[in-house]
C-alpha positions as CSV (number, residue, x, y, z in Angstrom):
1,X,-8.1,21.5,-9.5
2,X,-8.5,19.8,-12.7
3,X,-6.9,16.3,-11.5
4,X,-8.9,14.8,-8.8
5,X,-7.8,13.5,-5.2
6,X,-5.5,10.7,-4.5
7,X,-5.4,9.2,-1.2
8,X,-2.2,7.0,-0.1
9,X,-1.7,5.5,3.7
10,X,1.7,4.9,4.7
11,X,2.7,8.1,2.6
12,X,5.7,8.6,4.8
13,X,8.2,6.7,3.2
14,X,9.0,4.4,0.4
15,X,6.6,3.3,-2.1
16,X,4.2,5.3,-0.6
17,X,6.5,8.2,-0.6
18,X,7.2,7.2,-3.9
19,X,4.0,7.0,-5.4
20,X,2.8,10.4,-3.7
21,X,5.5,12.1,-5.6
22,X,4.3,10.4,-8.9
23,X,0.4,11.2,-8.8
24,X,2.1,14.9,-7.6
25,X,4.3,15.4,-10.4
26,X,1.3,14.2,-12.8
27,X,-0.9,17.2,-11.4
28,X,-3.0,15.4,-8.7
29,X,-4.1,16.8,-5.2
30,X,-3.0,14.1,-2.5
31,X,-4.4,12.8,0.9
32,X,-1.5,11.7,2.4
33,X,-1.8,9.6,5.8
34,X,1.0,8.1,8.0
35,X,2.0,8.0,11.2
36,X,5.4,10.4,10.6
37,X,3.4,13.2,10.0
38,X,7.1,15.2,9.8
39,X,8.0,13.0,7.2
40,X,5.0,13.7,4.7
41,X,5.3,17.2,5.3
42,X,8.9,17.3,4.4
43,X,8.0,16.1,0.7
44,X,6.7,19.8,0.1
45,X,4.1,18.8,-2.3
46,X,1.9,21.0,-3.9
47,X,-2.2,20.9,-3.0
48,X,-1.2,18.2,-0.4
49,X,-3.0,17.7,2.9
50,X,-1.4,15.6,5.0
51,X,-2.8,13.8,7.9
52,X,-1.0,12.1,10.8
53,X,-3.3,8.6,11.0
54,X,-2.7,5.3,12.5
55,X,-4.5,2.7,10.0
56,X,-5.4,0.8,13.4
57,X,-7.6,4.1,13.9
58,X,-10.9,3.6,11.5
59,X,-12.5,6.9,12.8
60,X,-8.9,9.0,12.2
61,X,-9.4,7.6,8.5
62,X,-12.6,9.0,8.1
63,X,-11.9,12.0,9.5
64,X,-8.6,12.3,7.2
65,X,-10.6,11.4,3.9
66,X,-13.7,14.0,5.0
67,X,-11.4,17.1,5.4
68,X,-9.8,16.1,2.5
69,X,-12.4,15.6,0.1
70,X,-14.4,18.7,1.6
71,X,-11.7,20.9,0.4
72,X,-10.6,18.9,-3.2
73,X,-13.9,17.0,-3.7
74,X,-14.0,12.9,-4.1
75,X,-11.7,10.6,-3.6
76,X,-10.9,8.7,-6.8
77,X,-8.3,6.4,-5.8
78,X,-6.9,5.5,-2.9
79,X,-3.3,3.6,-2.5
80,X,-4.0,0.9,0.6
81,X,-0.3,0.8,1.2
82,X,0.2,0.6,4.7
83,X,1.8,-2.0,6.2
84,X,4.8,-3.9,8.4
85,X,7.2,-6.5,7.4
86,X,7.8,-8.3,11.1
87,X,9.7,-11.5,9.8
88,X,10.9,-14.0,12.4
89,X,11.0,-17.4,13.2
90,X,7.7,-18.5,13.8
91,X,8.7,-20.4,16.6
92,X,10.4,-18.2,18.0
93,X,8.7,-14.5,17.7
94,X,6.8,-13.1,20.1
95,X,2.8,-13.5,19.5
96,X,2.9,-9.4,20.3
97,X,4.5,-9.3,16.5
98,X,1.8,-11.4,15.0
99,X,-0.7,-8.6,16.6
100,X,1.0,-5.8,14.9
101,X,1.2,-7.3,11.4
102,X,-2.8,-8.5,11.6
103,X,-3.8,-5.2,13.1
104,X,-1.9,-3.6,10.5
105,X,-1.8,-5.6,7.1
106,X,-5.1,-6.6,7.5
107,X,-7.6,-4.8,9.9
108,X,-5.3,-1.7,8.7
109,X,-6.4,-2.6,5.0
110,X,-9.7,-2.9,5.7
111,X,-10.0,0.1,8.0
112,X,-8.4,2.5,4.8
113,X,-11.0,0.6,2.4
114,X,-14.3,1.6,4.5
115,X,-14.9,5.2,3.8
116,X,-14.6,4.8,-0.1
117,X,-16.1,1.1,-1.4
118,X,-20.2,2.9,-0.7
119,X,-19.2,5.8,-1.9
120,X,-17.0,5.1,-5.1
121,X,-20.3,2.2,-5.8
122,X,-22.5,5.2,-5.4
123,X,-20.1,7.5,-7.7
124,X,-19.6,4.7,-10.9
125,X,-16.1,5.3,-10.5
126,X,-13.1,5.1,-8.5
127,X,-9.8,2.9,-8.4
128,X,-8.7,1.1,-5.3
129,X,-4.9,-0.2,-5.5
130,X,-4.0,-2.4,-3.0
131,X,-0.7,-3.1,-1.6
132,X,0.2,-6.6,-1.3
133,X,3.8,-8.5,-2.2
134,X,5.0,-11.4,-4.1
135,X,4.8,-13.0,-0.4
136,X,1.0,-13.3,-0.9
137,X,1.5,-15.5,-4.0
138,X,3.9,-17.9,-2.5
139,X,5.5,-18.6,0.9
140,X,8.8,-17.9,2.1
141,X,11.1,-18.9,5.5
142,X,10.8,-16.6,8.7
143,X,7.5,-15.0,6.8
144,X,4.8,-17.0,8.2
145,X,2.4,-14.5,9.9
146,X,3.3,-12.1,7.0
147,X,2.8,-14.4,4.2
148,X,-0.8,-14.6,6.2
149,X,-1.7,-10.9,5.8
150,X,-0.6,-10.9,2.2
151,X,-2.9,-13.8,1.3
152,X,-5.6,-11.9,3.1
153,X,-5.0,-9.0,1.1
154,X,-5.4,-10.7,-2.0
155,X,-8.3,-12.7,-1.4
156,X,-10.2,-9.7,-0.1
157,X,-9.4,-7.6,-2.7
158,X,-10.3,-10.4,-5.4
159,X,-13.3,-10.2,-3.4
160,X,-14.2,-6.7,-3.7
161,X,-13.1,-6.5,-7.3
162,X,-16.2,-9.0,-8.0
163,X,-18.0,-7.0,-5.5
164,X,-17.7,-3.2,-7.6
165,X,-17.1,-4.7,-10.9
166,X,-20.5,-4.3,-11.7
167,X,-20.5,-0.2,-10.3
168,X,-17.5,0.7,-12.9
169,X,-14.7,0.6,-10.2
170,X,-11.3,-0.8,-10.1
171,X,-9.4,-3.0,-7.8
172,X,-5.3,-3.7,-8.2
173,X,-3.1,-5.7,-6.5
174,X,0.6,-4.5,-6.6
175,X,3.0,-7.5,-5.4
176,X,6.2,-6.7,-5.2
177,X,9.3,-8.3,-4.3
178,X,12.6,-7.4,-2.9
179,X,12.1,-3.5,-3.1
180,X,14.5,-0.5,-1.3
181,X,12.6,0.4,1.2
182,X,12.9,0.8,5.4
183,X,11.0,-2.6,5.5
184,X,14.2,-4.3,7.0
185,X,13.8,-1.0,10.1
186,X,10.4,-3.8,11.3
187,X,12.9,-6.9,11.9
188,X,14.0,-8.1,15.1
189,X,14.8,-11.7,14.8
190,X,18.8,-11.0,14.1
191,X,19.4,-14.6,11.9
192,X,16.3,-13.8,10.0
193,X,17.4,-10.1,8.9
194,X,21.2,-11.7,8.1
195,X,19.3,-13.8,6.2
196,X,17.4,-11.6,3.8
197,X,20.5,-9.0,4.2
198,X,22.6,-11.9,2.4
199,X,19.3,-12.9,-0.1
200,X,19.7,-9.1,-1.2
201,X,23.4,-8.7,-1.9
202,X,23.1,-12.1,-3.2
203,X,20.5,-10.6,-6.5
204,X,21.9,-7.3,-7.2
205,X,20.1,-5.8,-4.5
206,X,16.7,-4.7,-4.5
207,X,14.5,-2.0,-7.2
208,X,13.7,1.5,-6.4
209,X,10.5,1.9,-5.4
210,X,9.9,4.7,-7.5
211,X,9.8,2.1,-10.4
212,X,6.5,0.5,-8.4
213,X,5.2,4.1,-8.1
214,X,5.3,4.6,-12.0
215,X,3.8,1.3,-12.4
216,X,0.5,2.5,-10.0
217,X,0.5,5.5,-12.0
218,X,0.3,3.9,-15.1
219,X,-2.6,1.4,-14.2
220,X,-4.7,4.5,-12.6
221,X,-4.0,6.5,-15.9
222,X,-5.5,3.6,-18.3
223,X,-9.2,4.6,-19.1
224,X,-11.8,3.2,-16.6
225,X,-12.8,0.4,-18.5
226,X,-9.2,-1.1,-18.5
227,X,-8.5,-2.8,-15.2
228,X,-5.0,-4.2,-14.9
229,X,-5.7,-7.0,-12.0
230,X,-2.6,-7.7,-10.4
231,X,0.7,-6.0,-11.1
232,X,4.0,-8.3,-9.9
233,X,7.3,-6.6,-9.7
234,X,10.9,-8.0,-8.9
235,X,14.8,-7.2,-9.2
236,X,15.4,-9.7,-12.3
237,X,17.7,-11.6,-10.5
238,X,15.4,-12.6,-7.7
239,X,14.5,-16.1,-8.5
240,X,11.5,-17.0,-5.9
C-alpha cells in the first residue's frame, strides 16, 4: 500500500459509512469498527478490515487497531465518530439514556483515542478527527445530556490539540448539523422526535452525509502543517 491506514468507529452507517467510502475511493486501507459488523462488510471495500467493536469496549479497540496495523502498518488517522443521539425531555427520560450517551459520546471517544495519542506523539505525525455536532457549540430543547457529551468532546479535543501540537499531530472537530443519517433510529421520547421530524421538513431537510465525508477528506489531504481546527456544517436553511 502506498496510502496509509485510516481507522473510523461507527463505520456502519452514515457519516461514518460515508467517510469510509471516501478515504476508499482516494486509495486508503481502512480500519473499520462498529457494532453491525454485517453492515461494514456489505460496503465491499477494497484492503478493508473490519472489526465488530463496541466503543464501550477499550481492550476490543486495541485489539481492532493491532491487527490492523500489523497487517497495513500505522495508523495515521483515525475518525472518532461513534456516537448516539438519545434526545428527550430531560425531565422526563429515563437516567438508563443518560448512561448510554456518556458511555458512548464520551467514555466511547476517549476509549477510540487511547491506542493512538502515544503512539502518533511517538511517530511526529498523525490526524485525529473528532466527531462532535453544532450541539456542542450551542444548546438546543430535548438535547440536554447530549448537548453535554458534545461539549465534552470539544473541550477534550481542544485539549489534546494543545497537548500534540507540539509532536506535529492534528486534531479536528467536525460539527455538524441536521445531517441524513439513522440518528432519529436512537429516539424514544415520541413529542421530541415530532418535533425535530417537523424542524427538518421545516429547512429543506437535512445534507447528505457524504458532503461531511468530503469535507474530512479534504482537511486530512492538506499537508501536515495545515490544521483546519473545527469544521461546522449545516443545511443553509437551518437557522440555529
Amino acid at each position: 500500500m502506498t496510502k496509509p491506514l485510516i481507522a473510523i468507529t461507527g463505520a456502519s452507517s452514515g457519516i461514518g459509512e460515508a467517510t469510509a467510502r471516501a478515504f476508499s475511493s482516494a486509495g486508503h486501507p481502512l480500519l473499520l469498527m462498529a457494532r453491525r459488523l454485517d453492515r461494514m462488510e456489505a460496503l465491499q471495500l477494497p484492503n478493508s478490515l473490519c472489526q465488530q467493536v463496541d466503543v464501550r469496549d477499550r481492550e476490543a479497540i486495541a485489539k481492532a487497531v493491532a491487527l490492523a496495523e500489523d497487517t497495513y502498518g500505522p495508523v495515521d488517522c483515525l475518525f472518532n465518530n461513534a456516537g448516539i443521539a438519545r434526545l428527550a425531555d430531560i425531565g422526563k427520560q429515563d437516567p438508563l439514556e443518560w448512561d448510554e450517551t456518556v458511555d458512548i459520546n464520551i467514555k466511547g471517544v476517549m476509549n477510540a483515542l487511547h491506542p493512538f495519542i502515544n503512539s502518533m506523539k511517538e511517530r511526529k505525525t498523525g490526524t485525529i478527527v473528532n466527531m462532535s455536532s453544532i450541539a456542542g457549540r450551542k444548546i438546543y430543547p430535548d438535547h440536554t445530556v447530549y448537548c453535554g457529551s458534545k461539549f465534552f468532546v470539544h473541550a477534550v479535543s481542544e485539549s489534546i490539540r494543545a497537548y500534540l501540537a507540539p509532536h506535529n499531530v492534528r486534531v479536528i472537530v467536525i460539527s455538524p448539523g441536521v445531517i441524513e443519517t439513522e440518528v432519529l433510529d436512537h429516539v424514544t421520547d415520541p413529542n421530541t422526535l415530532k418535533a425535530y421530524k417537523e424542524n427538518k421538513v421545516h429547512i429543506g431537510g437535512g445534507i447528505s452525509a457524504s458532503h461531511v465525508a468530503d469535507m474530512i477528506l479534504f482537511a486530512y489531504q492538506m499537508p501536515q502543517n495545515v490544521l483546519i481546527q473545527e469544521m461546522v456544517v449545516t443545511p443553509t436553511r437551518q437557522e440555529f
